[in-house]
C-alpha positions in Angstrom: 34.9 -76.7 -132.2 33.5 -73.3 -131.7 30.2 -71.6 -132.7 29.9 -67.8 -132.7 26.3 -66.2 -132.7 25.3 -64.0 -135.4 22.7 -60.8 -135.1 20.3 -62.6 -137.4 17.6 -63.6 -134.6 18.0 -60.0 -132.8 16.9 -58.5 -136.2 14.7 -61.0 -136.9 12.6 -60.1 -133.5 13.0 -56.2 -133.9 11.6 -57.0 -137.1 8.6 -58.7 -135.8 8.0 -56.6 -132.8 7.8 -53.8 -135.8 5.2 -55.5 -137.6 3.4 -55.8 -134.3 3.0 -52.2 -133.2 2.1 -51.3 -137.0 -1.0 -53.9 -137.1 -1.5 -53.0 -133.7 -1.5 -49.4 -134.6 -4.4 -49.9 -137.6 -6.6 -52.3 -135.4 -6.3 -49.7 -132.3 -7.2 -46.9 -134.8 -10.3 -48.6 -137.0 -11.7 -49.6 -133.9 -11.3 -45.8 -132.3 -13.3 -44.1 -135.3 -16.1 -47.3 -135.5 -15.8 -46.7 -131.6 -16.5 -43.0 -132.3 -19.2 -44.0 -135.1 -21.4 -46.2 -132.9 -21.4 -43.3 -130.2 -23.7 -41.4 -132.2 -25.7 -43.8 -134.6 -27.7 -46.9 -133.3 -25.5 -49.9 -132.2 -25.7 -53.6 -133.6 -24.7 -56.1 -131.6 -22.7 -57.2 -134.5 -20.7 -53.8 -134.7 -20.1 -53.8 -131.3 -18.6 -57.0 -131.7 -16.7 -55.6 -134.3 -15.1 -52.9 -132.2 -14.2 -55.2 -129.2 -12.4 -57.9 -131.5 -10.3 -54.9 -133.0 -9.6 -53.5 -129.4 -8.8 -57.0 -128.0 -6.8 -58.0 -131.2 -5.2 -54.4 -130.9 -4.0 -54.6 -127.4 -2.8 -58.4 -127.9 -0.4 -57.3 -130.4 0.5 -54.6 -128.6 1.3 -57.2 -125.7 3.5 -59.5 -128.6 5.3 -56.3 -129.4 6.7 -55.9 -125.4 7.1 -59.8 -125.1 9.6 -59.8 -128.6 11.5 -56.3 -126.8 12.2 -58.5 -123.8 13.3 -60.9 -125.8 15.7 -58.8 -127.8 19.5 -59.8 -126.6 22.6 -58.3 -127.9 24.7 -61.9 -129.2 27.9 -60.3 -129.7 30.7 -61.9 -128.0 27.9 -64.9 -127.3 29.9 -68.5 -128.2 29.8 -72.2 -127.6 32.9 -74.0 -127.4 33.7 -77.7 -127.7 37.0 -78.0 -125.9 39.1 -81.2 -124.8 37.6 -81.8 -121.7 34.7 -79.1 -121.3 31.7 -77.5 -122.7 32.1 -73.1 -122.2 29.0 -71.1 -123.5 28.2 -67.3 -123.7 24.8 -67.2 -124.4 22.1 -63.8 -123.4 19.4 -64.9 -121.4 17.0 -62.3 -120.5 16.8 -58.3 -119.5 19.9 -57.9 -120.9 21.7 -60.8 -118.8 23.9 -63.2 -119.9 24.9 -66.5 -118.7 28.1 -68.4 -118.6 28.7 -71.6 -117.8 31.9 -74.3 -117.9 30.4 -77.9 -117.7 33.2 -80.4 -117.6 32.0 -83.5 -119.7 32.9 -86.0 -116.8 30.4 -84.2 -114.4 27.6 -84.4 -116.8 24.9 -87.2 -115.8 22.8 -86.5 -118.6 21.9 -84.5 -121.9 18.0 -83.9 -122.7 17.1 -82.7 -126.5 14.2 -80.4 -126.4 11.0 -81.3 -128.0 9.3 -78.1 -128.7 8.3 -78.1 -132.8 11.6 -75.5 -134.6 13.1 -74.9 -131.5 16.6 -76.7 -131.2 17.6 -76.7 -127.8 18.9 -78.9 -125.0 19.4 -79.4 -121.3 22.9 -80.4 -119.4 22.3 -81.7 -116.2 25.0 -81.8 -114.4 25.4 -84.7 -111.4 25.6 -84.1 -107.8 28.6 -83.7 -106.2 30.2 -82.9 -103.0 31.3 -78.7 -103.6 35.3 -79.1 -103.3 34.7 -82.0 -106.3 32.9 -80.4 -108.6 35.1 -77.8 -111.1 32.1 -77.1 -113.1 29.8 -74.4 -112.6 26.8 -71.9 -114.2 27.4 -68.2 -114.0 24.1 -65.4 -114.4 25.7 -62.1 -114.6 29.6 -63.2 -113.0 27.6 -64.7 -110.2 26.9 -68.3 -109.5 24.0 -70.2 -110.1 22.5 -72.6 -107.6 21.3 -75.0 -109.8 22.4 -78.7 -111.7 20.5 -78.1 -115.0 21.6 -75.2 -117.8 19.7 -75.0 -120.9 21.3 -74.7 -124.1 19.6 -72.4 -126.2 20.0 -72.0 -129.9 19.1 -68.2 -130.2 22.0 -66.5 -132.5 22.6 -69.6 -134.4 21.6 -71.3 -137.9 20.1 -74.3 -136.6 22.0 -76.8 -138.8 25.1 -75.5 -137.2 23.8 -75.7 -133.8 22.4 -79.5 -134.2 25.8 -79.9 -135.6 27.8 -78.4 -132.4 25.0 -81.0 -130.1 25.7 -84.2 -132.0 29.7 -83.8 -131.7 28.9 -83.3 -127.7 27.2 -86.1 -127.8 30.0 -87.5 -129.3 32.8 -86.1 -127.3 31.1 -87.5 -123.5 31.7 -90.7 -121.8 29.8 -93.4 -122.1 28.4 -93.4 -118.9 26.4 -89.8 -119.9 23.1 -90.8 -120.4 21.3 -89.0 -123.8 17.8 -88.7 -124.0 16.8 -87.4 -127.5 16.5 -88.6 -130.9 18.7 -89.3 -134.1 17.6 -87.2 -136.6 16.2 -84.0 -134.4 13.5 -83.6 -137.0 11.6 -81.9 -134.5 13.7 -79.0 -134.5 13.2 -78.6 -138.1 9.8 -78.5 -138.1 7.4 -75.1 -137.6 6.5 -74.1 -134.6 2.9 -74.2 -133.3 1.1 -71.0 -134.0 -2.1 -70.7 -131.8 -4.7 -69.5 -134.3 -7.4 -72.1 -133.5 -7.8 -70.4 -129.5 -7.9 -67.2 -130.7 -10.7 -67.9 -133.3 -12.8 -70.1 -131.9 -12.9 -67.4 -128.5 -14.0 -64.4 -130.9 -16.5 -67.3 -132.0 -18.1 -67.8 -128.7 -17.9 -63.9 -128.0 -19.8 -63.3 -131.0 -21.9 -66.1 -130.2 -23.0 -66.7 -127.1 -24.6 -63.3 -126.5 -26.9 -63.5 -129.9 -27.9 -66.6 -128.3 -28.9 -65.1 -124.9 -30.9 -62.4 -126.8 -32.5 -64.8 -129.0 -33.8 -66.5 -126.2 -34.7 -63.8 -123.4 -35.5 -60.7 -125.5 
């Protein structure tokens, strides 16, 4: 069985990190004229606030914008492949590097689904061996990985097809491979979290807290 990525998440990000830098744009540029406006008229507290919210909001998107470039990975020629005996994967991984692993399903000790709300993804962790033993092995760039534990990670896939390809590993492994994870994955299907509630209740207190203090010392 073989799974070939798609360019649907790369767009998908270069999309978003457009969206960013245009709200970023307007909230940058509002609060630069009311910035303007409250040098030369008197200032509220409330306008003030105003302009700081906009700046802060401004930069933070600004901030989502370089986080969602970083993430931006080419996927062609990325791949997971089932074979007779083995797992092989092609998958990008950050700054534009790519990692490669061949994880024989003998030497696994145990697969981990990942728990985080629409993000399918698991971990291999492979057992620990004496080095002239073990045949399989976690490339980052064509050189080798110290390390027991690769993540799988679904970026460049339809997640159907990728909890597909995870349930026929778990299928294909011995018996002795220990799975820690659930039936269904519903999980992965879900939203993920989207932290509004911080944000807000912050520019709450920010607006807050100060009328307080001049309430009670001015």
């Amino acid at each position: 069985m073989i799974l070939k990525a798609t360019e649907h998440d790369m767009y998908r990000l270069l999309d978003y990190k457009e969206k960013c830098l245009i709200k970023a744009g307007i909230c940058l540029g509002v609060s630069g004229f009311l910035g303007l406006f409250l040098l030369f008229s008197h200032c509220l507290w409330e306008s003030i606030c105003v302009f700081l919210l906009l700046m802060s909001w401004g930069f933070y998107l600004v901030r989502e914008a370089l986080d969602a470039n970083g993430r931006i990975m080419q996927t062609k020629g990325c791949y997971m492949k089932l074979e007779e005996d083995c797992l092989v994967i092609r998958q990008p991984q950050k700054n534009e590097h790519y990692e490669i692993c061949r994880i024989f399903y003998r030497e696994m000790e145990k697969i981990v689904e990942g728990s985080r709300k629409g993000i399918p993804e698991f971990y291999i962790v492979i057992r620990k061996m004496k080095e002239e033993e073990q045949e399989s092995f976690i490339l980052l760039d064509k050189k080798e990985r110290d390390t027991l534990v690769f993540q799988v990670r679904s970026f460049g896939y339809e997640k159907e097809a990728f909890r597909k390809f995870y349930l026929k590993l778990r299928w294909l492994v011995p018996g002795k491979v220990r799975i820690i994870g659930t039936k269904k994955q519903t999980v992965w299907k879900q939203k993920p979290k989207k932290h509004i509630l911080g944000p807000a209740f912050a520019g709450f207190l920010f607006y807050l807290l100060p009328k307080i203090v001049l309430c009670l010392f001015f």
